[in-house]
N, C-alpha and C positions, 0 to 999 in steps of 0.2 A: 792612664786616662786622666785628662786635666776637666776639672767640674766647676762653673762659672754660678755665679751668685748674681743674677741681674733684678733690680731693684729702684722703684722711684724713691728719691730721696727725703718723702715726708714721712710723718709719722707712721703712716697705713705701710708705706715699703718697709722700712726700718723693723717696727714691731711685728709685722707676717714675718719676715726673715728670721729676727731673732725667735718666733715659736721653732719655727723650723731649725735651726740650728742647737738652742738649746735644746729640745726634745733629741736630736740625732745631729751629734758634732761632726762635721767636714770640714773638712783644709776646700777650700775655694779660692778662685781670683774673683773679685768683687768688680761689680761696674754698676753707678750709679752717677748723681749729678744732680741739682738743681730739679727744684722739683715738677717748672714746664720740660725739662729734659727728658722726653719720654721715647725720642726714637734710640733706644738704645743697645738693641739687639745686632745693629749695622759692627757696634765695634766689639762683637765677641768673635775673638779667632778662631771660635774651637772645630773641631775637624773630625773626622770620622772617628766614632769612639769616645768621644768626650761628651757630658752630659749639659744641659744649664737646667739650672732652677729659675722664673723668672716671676718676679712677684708686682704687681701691682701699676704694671703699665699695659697700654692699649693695643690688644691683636691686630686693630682696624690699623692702629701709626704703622706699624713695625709688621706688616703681612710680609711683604718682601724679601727682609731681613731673614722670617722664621722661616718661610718658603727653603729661602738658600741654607738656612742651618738644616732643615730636615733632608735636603738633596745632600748636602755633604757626610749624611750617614748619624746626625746629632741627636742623641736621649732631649727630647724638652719636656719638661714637667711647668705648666702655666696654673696660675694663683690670677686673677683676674675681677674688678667689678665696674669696670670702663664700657663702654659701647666694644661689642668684636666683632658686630657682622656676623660672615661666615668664618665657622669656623672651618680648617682645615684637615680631614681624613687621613691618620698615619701612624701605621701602627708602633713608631716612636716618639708620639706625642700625646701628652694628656693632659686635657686639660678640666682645671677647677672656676667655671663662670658663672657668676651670679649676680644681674645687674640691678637687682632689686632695692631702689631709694632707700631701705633701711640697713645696707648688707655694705660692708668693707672688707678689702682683702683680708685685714686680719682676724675676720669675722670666718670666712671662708675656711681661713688654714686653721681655727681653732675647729671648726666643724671638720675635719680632717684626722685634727690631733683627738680628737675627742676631749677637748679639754683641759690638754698635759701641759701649754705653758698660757693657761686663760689670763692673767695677771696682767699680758704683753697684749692680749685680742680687746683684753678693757682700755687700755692706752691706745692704742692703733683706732679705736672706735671714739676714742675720746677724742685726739687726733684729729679726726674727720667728721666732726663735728656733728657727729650719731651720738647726743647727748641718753636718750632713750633705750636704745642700743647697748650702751655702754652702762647705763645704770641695772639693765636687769641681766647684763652679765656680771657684774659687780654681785649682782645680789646671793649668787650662786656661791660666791668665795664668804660670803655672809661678812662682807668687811661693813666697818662701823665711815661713818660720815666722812669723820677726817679722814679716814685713807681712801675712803675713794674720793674726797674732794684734791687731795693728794695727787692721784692719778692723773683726774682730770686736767692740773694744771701742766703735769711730765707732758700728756698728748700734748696738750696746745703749745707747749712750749717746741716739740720736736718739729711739728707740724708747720710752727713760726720760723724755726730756724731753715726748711727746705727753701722757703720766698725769696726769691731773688731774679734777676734778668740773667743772671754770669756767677759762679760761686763766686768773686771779688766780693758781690752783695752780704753773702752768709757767714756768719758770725765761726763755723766749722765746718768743712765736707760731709757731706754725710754719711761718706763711709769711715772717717775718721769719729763721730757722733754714734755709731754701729759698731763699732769697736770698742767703745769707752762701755756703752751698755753693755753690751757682751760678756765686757769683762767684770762688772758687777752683777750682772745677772737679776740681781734682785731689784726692782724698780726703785723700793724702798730705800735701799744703799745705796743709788745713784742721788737720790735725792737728796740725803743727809749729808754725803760725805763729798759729791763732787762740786767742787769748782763753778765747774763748767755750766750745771745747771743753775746758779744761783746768775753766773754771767749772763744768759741766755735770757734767764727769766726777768732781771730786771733792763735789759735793753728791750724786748718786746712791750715793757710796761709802758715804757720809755713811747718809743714808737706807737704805743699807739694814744697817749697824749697829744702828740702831733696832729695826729690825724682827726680824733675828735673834733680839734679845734677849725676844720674844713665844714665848708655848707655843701650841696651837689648844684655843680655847673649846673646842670637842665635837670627838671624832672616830668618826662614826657609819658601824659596820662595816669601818674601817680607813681611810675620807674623812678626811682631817682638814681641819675650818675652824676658819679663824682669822677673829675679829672684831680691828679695827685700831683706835684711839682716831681720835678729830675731830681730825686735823691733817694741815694741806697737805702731810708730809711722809711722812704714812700714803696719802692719796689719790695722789703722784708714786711710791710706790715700790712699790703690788701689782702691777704686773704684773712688772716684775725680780723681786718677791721671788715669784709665781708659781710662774717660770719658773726658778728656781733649787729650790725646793721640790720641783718635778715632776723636775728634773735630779738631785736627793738621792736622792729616790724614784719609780723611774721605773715602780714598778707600784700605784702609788696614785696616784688624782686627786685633788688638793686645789682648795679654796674660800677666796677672802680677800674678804672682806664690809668696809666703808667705811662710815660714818655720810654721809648726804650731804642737802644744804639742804631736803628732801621730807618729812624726818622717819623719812625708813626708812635704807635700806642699799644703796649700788652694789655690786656681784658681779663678779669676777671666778673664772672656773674654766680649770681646765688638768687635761683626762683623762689617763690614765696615759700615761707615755711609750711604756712596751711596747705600745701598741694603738693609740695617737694617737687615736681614735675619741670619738666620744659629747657632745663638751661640747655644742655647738653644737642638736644635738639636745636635750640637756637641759635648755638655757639657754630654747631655745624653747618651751619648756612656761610658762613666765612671761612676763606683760604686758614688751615693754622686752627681751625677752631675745634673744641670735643672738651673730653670730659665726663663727668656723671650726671644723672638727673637735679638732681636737686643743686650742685655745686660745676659749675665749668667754665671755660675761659679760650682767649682766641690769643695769638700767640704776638702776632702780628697786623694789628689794624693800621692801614695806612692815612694818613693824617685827612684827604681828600674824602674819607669814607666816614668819618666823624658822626655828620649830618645826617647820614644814611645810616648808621647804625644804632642812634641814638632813636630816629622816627620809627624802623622796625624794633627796638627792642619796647617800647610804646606800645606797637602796638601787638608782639605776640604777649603781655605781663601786665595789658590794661585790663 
């Protein structure tokens, strides 16, 4: 039996993986990518007899994909906190869905573990920008400031390195970023001793210097979007810079639009803080679009649709 590890590659995939792994080690083939990467159930081989674990992307992208894995005889066990729709009936499938504004997958699979790698469920929350979330699971481990202000930085740090159009954009693969944790295990020991995090961390800082330094192209009925110039540096840093725009203003939803190789524009959206509600909803209204409630984005806006999505996002976030 071959056992497939499928996983989005921000912090929320990463950190649900590794509870799961270090609580109960398995040899797996991994499949992940970028963190709009989310249909990604299409490139798992597996065949009758072989299982996937599939953490932290979208039932509704990838219905098809799971359809043809459960016809060909396949164990799936889903980790989930994306829009799913329906779900699917089968008694080789089960699934863990919870789309609740303050719930992330790795919130999910700690409620699962009961707890056994919470350390990894506070980063994965940290992550995905469940500041709340992540501090009153924090409080359970009774860590003192600095290590959870510690934490918080690892989340955003992983979280920054999934953003990208293409991994060219991303600073490490994410399965190669999964393996490095992995193999430290301890959050604390990745922090002190790798490399890699200090790399990570100071080109996000980096980045998002840039960005500060932008006003937003239109801001229709108090929405403000910001269009970003064509650089890998624009494409790795909208969702920190989001997610700090939405923490500025936390009863305005904003929009950060990316030039990307299609000729149009990738989207990201973050609804007001004060209501967490709406993006996901409104991202769906576009070819490409979803996501979560409070955080989501369209994959592909075509450059003629600009004008028209700037006037609806106005007007469902006025």
């Amino acid at each position: 039996m071959t056992h497939f590890d499928v996983f989005n590659g921000d912090a929320d995939g990463i950190c649900s993986l590794l509870q799961l792994r270090l609580a109960s080690p398995r040899e797996s083939t991994l499949v992940t990518g970028v963190k709009r990467d989310i249909a990604l159930l299409a490139r798992v081989p597996a065949q009758n007899g072989d299982a996937v674990t599939v953490l932290d992307i979208s039932v509704d992208t990838n219905r098809a994909a799971l359809h043809a894995l459960l016809d060909r005889g396949v164990a799936i066990d889903y980790y989930d906190h994306h829009y799913a729709g329906e779900l699917p009936s089968h008694p080789a499938a089960v699934f863990h869905i919870d789309t609740s504004p303050g719930v992330c997958t790795g919130i999910i699979v700690d409620r699962t573990l009961a707890g056994n790698q919470r350390i990894w469920a506070i980063v994965a929350a940290f992550g995905d920008d469940l500041i709340e979330a992540a501090n009153a699971l924090a409080k359970t481990l009774q860590l003192d400031a600095a290590a959870v202000q510690s934490l918080r930085e690892l989340g955003e740090c992983i979280a920054y390195n999934a953003y990208g159009d293409s991994e060219a954009d991303l600073l490490v693969h994410p399965a190669a970023l999964y393996r490095e944790l992995h193999r430290h295990a301890d959050p604390f020991r990745f922090i002190e001793f790798e490399l890699l995090f200090e790399e990570i961390k100071q080109t996000r800082a980096s980045d998002l210097e840039h960005a500060r330094r932008l006003r937003p192209d239109k801001s229709s009925a108090g929405a403000p979007v910001y269009v970003l110039p064509d650089a890998a540096w624009s494409r790795r840093v909208r969702g920190a810079f989001g997610n700090e725009l939405a923490a500025a203003s936390p009863e305005r939803a904003h929009a950060i639009l990316t030039p990307n190789a299609g000729g149009g524009y990738t989207v990201s959206v973050r609804a007001p803080r004060a209501t967490q509600m709406g993006a996901d909803a409104f991202c769906r209204e576009f070819a490409g679009g979803g996501g979560r409630a409070r955080a989501a984005g369209i994959n592909h806006l075509p450059s003629d649709d600009v004008g028209e999505f700037i006037r609806r996002f106005g007007q469902a976030f006025r």
